[in-house]
C-alpha positions in Angstrom: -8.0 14.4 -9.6 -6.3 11.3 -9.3 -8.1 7.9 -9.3 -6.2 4.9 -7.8 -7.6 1.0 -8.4 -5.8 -1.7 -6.4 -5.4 -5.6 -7.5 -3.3 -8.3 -7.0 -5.1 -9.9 -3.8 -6.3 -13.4 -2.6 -6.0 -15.8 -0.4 -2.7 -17.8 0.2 -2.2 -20.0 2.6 0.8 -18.4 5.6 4.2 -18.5 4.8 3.2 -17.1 1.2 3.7 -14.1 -1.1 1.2 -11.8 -3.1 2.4 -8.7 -4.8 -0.1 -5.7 -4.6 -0.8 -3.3 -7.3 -2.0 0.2 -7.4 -2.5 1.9 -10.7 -3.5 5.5 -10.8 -5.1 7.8 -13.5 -4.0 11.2 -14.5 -0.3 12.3 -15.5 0.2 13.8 -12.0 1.5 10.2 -10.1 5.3 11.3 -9.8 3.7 14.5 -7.7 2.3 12.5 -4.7 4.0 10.1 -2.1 2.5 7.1 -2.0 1.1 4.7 0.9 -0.1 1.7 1.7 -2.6 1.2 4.5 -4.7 -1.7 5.6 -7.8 -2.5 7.6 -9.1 -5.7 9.8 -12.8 -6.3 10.7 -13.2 -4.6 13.5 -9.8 -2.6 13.6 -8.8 1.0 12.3 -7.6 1.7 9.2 -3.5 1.7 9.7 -0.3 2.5 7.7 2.0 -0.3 6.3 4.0 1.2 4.4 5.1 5.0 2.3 7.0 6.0 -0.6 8.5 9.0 -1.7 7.6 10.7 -5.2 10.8 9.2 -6.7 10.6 6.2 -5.0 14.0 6.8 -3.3 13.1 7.3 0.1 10.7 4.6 2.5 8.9 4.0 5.5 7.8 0.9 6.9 6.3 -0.4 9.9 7.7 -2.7 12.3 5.2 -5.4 11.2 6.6 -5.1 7.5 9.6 -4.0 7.7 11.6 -7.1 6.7 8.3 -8.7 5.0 7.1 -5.9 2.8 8.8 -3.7 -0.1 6.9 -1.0 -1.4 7.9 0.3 -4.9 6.7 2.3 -8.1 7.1 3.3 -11.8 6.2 6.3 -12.4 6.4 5.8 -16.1 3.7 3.5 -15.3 1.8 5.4 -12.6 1.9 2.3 -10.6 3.1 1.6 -6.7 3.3 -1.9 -5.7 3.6 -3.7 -2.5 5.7 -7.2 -2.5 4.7 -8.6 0.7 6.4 -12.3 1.4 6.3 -14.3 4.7 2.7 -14.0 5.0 1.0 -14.3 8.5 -2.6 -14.9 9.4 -2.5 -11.0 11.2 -1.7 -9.7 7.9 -4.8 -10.4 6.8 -6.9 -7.5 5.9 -8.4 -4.8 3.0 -5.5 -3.6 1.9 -5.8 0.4 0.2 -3.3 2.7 -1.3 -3.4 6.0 -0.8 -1.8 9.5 -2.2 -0.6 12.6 -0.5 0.8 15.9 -2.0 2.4 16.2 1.5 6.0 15.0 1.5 6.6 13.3 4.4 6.9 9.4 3.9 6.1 8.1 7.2 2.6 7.4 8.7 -0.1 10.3 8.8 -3.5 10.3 9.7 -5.6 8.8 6.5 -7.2 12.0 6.7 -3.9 13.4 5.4 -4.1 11.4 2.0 -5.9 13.0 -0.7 -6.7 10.0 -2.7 -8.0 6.5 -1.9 -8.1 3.2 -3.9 -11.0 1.0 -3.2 -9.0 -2.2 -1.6 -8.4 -5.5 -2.2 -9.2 -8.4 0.2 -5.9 -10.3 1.8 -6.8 -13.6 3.3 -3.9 -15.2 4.5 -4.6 -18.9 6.3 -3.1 -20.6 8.7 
């Protein structure tokens, strides 16, 4: 069992920076890739962003590629998500998620095992 608790949102105004944090329990982190997804009212839940169980492989999307860098410690079972250049459309619930599957690049989110709970991004114009 893994349990994963994001912080690090807010509200900043566009043009901005947060950096994302997603701490997980249990001493199996280094086993699961690791994902960042995101949901807007009204929208479905989407990827944003995967890393691979060492952290040397990633995937982004085109709306973060550029923007976004995902990254972890796995001696601190953490994955983080530095995402600079803030625009209004980024803003959404933002969850990481875990997957003993290896494949880095968007799945389903019924294809991750584990969910965080999300933290708000409001980004204003």
């Amino acid at each position: 069992q893994v349990q994963l608790v994001e912080s690090g949102g807010g509200l900043v105004q566009a043009g901005g920076s947060l950096r994302l944090s997603c701490s997980a329990s249990g001493r199996t982190f280094s086993s699961y890739v690791m994902a960042w997804f995101r949901q807007a009212p009204g929208k479905e839940r989407e990827f944003v962003t995967g890393i691979s169980r060492s952290g040397d492989k990633t995937y982004y999307t085109d709306s973060a590629k550029g923007r976004f860098t995902i990254s972890r410690d796995n001696a601190k079972n953490t994955v983080y998500l530095q995402m600079n250049s803030l625009k209004p459309e980024d803003t959404a619930v933002y969850y990481c998620a875990a997957t003993i599957s290896l494949w880095v690049g968007p799945q389903p989110p019924s294809s991750y095992d584990y969910w965080g709970q999300g933290t708000q991004v409001t980004v204003s114009s």
